[in-house]
C-alpha positions as a Markdown table, in Angstrom:
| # | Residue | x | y | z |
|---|---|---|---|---|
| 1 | Unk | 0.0 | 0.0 | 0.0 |
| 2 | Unk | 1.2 | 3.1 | -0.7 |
| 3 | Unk | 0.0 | 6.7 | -0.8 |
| 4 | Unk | 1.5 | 10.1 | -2.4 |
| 5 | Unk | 0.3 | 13.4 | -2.4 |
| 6 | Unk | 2.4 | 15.0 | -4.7 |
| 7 | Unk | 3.4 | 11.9 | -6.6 |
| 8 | Unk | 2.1 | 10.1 | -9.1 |
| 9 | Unk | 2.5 | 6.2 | -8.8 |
| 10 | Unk | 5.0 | 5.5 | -11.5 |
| 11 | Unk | 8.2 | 7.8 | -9.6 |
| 12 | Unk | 9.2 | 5.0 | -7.2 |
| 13 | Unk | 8.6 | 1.4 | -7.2 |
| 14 | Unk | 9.5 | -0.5 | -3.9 |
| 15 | Unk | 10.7 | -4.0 | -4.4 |
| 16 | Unk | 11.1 | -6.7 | -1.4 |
| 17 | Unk | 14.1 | -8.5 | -1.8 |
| 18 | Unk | 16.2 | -11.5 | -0.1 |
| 19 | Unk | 13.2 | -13.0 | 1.8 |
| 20 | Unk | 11.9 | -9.2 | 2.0 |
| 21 | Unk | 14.7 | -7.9 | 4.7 |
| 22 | Unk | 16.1 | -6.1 | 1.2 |
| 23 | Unk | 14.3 | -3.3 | -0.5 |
| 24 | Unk | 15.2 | -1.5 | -3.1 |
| 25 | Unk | 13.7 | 1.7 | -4.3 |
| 26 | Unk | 13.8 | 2.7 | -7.6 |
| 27 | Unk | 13.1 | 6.4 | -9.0 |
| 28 | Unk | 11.9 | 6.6 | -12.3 |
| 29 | Unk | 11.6 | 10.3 | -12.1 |
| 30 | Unk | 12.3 | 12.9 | -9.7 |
| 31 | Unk | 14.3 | 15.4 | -7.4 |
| 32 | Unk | 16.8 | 14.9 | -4.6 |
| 33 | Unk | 14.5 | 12.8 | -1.8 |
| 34 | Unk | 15.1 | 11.7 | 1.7 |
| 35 | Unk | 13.8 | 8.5 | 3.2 |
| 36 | Unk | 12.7 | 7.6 | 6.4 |
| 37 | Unk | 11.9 | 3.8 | 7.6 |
| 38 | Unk | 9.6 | 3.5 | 11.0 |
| 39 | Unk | 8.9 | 0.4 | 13.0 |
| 40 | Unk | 5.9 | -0.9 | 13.5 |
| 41 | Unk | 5.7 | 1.1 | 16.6 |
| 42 | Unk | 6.6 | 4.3 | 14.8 |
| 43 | Unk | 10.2 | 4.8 | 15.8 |
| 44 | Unk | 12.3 | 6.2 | 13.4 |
| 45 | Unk | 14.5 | 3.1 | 12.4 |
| 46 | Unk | 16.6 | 4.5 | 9.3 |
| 47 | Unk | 16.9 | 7.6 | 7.6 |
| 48 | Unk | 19.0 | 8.7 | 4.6 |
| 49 | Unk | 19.2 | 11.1 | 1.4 |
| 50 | Unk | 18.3 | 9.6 | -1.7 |
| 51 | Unk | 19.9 | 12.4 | -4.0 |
| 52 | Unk | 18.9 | 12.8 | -7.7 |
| 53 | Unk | 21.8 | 11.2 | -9.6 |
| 54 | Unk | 21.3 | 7.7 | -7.9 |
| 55 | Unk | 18.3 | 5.3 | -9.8 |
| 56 | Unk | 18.3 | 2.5 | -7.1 |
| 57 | Unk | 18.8 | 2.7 | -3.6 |
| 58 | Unk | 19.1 | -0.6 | -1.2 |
| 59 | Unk | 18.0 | -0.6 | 2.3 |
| 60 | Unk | 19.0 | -3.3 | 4.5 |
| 61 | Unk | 16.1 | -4.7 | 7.2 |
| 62 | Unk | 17.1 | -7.5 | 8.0 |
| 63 | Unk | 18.6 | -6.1 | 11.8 |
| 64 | Unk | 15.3 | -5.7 | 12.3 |
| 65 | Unk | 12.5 | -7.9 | 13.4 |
| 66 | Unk | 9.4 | -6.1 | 12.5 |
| 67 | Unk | 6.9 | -7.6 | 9.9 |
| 68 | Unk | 5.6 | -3.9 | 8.9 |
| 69 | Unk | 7.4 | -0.9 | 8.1 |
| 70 | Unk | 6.5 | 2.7 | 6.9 |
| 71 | Unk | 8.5 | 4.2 | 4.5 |
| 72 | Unk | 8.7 | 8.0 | 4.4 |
| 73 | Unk | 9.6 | 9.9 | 1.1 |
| 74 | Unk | 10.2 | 13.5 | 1.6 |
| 75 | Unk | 11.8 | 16.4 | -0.7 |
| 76 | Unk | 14.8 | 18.5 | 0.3 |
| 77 | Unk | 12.7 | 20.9 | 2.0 |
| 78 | Unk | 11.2 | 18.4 | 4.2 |
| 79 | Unk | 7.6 | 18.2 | 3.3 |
| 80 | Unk | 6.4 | 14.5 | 2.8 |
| 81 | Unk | 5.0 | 13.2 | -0.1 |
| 82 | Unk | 4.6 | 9.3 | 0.2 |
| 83 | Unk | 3.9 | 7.0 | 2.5 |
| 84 | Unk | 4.6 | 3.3 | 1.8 |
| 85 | Unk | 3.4 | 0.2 | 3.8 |
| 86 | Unk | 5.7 | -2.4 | 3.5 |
| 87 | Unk | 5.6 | -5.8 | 4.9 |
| 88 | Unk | 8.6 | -7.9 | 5.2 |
């Protein structure tokens, strides 16, 4: 599940990999982003700068033993613009 407000649906796709403690975000379009990944019990478990030049990005889960996450896409200036649900 998934939900953008200033997005439309074809900028990123989010892909589970390795038994899902791997995704990989791609960008098909778009700025310099930042990325935030919360726990199921919404504490702020990775963060980090997804600038413009880079097409995929790979974040590691698998230190983590949560079977939901929420990914945060945001723009340089802060303001969030997707939401994604991911279950591992």
């Amino acid at each position: 599940m998934h939900y953008c407000t200033h997005l439309e649906d074809e900028y990123f796709q989010v892909i589970p990999e390795n038994g899902n403690s791997i995704i990989s975000v791609n960008r098909i379009k778009g700025e310099d982003y930042f990325l935030e990944f919360y726990n199921s019990e919404g504490k702020l478990i990775i963060s980090c700068n997804y600038p413009s030049y880079m097409h995929s990005k790979k974040i590691d889960l698998s230190m983590h033993k949560d079977k939901e996450y929420l990914m945060r896409v945001s723009n340089r200036d802060g303001v969030g613009i997707c939401l994604y649900r991911i279950i591992a």
